[in-house]
Structure formats: C-alpha cells, structure tokens
C-alpha positions in Angstrom: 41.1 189.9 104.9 41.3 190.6 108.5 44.2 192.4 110.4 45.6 189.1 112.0 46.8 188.5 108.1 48.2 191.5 107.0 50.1 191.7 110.0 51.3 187.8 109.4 52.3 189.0 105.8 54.1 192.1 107.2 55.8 190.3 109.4 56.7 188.2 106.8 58.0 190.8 104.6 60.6 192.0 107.8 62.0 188.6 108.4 63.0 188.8 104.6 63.8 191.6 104.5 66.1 191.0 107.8 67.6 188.1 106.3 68.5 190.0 102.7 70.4 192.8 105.0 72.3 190.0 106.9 73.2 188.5 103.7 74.2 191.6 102.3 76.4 192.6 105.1 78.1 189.2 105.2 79.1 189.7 101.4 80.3 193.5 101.8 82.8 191.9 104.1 83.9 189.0 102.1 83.8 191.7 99.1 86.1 193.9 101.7 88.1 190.9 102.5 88.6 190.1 98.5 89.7 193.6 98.0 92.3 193.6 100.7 93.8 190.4 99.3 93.9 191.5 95.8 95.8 194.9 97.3 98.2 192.8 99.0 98.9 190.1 96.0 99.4 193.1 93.5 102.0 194.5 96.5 103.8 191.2 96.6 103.8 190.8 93.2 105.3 194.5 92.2 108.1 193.5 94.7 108.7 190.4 93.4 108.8 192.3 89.9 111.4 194.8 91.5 113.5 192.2 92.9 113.9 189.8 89.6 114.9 192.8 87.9 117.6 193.9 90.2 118.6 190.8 90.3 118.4 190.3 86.3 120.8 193.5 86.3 123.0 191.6 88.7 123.3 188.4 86.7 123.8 190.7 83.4 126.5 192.4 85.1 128.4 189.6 86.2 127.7 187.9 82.4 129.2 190.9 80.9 132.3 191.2 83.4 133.1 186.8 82.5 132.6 187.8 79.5 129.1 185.8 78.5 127.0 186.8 75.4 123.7 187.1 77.3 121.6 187.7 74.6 122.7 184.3 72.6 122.3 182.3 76.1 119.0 183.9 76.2 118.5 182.9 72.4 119.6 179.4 73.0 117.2 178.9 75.9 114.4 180.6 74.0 115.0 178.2 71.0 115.4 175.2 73.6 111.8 176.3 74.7 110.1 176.5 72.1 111.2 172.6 71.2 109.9 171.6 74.0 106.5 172.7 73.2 106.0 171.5 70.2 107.6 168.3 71.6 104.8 168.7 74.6 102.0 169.7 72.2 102.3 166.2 70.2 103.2 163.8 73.2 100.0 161.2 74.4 99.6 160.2 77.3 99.8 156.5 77.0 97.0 156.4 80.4 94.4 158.0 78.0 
C-alpha cells in the first residue's frame, strides 16, 4: 500500500469526521433551541396557573357574596362530566 492511499483514506477519515462535527453542532443548537422553548412553555404555563387561580378566588368570592354553593355547582358539573363520558366511551361512529 503506497502513500497516495493512506493519504486518500486519511483524507477520507477528515471529511467524516468534518461532516460528524457539523452535524453535531447543528443538533447542539436545535438541542439549545428545544431547551429555550421548554423554559419559556413551563413560564407561560406557571402564569397561566397563577392567573386561573386568582381568578378561581375571584369567581368563589363573588359565589359566596350571591350566595352560590360552589362546591355543589362544582359537584353537579363533575357528575354532568362524567355522563358524558361514559355516553362518549359507547357512541359509534356511524362513518366507521
């Protein structure tokens, strides 16, 4: 095996291992980009959380002041729920 070959496979060997770094560069930044989204949708979502429950107390507050049982509204749509999925669970879909 002369020079002229090992320098072909070497050469080879860089160009792969060229392409493997780009590649791997590319995914740390989608893997960056990933993280950054996750950060922000776990930020939205604890706001979100923050605000239903303020606004939860609100609604609760006015209940109570009209004078609304909120725990048997919250019964009734509870039971009213759970109807619906068992009605849900048995309907066909007449397209099948």
């Amino acid at each position: 095996m002369g020079f002229g070959s090992t320098a072909k496979k070497l050469q080879t060997v860089v160009d792969m291992a060229d392409k493997l770094y780009t590649k791997l560069s590319e995914l740390k930044t989608q893997l960056q980009a990933t993280q950054d989204t996750v950060e922000g949708t776990n930020e939205r979502v604890d706001a979100i959380g923050r605000e239903l429950a303020e606004q939860r107390a609100l609604l609760e507050a006015i209940a109570d002041e009209q004078g609304i049982d909120t725990d048997a509204v919250l019964d009734d749509v509870a039971a009213t729920d759970d109807g619906r999925e068992d009605t849900d669970a048995t309907t066909v879909d007449a397209s099948d």
